[in-house]
N, C-alpha and C positions, 0 to 999 in steps of 0.2 A: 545591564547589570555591571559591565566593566567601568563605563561612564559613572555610576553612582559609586565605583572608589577611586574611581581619579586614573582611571588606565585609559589611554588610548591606544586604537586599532582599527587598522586601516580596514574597509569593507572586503577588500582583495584580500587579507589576512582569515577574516572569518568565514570567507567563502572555502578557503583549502582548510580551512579546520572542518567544515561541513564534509567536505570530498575525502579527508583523510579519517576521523573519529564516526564518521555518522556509519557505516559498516560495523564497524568494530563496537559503537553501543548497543546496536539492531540483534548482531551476536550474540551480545553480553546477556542480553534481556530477553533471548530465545527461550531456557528453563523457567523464567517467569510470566511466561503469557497462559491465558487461560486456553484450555481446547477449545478448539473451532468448533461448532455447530452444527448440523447435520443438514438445513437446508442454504444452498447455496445461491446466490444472487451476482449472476456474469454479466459482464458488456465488455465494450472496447471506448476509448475515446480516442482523441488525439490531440497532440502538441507539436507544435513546430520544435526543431531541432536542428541548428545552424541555419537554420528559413527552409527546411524540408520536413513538409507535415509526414509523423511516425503514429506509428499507433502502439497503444495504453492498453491492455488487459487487466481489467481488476474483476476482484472476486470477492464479495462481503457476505455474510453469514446473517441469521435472523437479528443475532442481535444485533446488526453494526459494529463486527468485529472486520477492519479491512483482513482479507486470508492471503490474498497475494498479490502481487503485481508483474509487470511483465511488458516490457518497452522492446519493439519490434520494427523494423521498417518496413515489413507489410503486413496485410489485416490479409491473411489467408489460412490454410488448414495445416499447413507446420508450425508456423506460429502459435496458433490455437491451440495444438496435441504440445508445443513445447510445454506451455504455461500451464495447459489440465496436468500432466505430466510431473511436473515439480511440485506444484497443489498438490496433486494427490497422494505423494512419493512423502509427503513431509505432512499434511493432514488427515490423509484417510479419506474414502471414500465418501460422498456425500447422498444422503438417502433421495435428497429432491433438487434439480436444477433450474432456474429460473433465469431466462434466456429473452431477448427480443429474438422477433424470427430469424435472424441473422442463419443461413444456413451453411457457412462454415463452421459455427456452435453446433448446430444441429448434427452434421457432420462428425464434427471431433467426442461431442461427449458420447454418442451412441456404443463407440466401441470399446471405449475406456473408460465408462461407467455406464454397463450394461442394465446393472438391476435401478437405475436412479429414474425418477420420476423427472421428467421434463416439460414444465411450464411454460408456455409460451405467447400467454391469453395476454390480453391489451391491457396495460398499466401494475401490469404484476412486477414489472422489473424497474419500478421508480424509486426504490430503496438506493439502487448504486447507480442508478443516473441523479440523483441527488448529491449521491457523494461527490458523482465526476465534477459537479459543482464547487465543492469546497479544494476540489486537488485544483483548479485553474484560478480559483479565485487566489491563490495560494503561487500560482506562475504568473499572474498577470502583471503583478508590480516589479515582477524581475526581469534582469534585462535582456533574457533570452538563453535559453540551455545550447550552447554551443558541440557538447560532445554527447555520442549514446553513452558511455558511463555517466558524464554526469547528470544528463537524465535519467537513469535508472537508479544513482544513488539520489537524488533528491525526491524523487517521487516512492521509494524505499523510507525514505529518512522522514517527508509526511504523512505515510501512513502508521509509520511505526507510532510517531507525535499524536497523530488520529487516534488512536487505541491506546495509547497512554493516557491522556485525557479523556477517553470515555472510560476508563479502568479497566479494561481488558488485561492487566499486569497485575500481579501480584509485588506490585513498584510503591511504593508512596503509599501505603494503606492509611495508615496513622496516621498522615501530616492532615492538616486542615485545607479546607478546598481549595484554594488558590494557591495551595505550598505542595499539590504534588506534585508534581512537573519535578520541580528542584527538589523534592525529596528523593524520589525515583533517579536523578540522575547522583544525588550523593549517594545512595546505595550503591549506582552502578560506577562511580569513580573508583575504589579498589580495583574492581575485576579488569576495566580500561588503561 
């Protein structure tokens, strides 16, 4: 977009605009998200970060609304209770959990969502191991997340991008399909 009016800007330049604004829109567009879903779809992935594999908690909803995220250097059961913990502190309780067998999952949700229904049958949980797809296809051309913030605001900063484009936002209604992105974020320039 800056190249089409004649601005140049160095890559190094829009990377700290990503690390500095991508928080502060994610904020911005907090009162505009739709409510999350009642059944929930958990894993973990992982990404290298300074060349030490960390691990990824996400959390998507029926409709493929990402609900949270959650970058970690280990895949154990505080980690786990951190991440249900914030999900559920800022979502609400979720009626049904849909888990691989992982039994630090098993572990974490039992006590902190006692009444929810926990899924754990073969191929129920390919909804958000799909996604983990599109969040690495999304790392793989870049040249490597050297800090845990800045892994946690860019994997922040694509899902929020994820659910802006599937319309999870009450952002860009009006504009026409390929103008809401930039509609949604002219809305959101005042508030930023």
């Amino acid at each position: 977009m800056l190249a089409e009016r004649g601005i140049e800007v160095d890559h190094v330049t829009l990377y700290r605009w990503v690390q500095r604004f991508t928080p502060l829109v994610v904020e911005a567009a907090r009162p505009c998200r739709h409510s999350v879903g009642d059944r929930w779809f958990v894993d973990e992935t992982y990404v290298k970060v300074a060349g030490v594999w960390q691990y990824v908690y996400r959390a998507v909803d029926q409709n493929g609304q990402v609900i949270d995220v959650f970058v970690s250097t280990k895949r154990d059961t505080a980690a786990a209770t951190r991440f249900f913990t914030v999900a559920i502190a800022v979502h609400g309780e979720p009626s049904e959990v849909t888990t691989d067998k992982s039994p630090v999952l098993a572990k974490t949700i039992r006590p902190l969502v006692p009444g929810a229904h926990q899924d754990t049958t073969h191929y129920a949980n390919n909804c958000v191991e799909n996604d983990h797809g599109r969040l690495k296809a999304r790392l793989r051309p870049m040249r490597g997340l050297q800090t845990d913030r800045t892994a946690s605001v860019i994997i922040r900063g694509h899902a929020f991008m994820q659910n802006l484009r599937r319309g999870h936002y009450e952002l860009g209604v009006d504009a026409l399909s390929g103008l809401i992105v930039a509609a949604a974020f002219d809305e959101l320039a005042p508030v930023v």
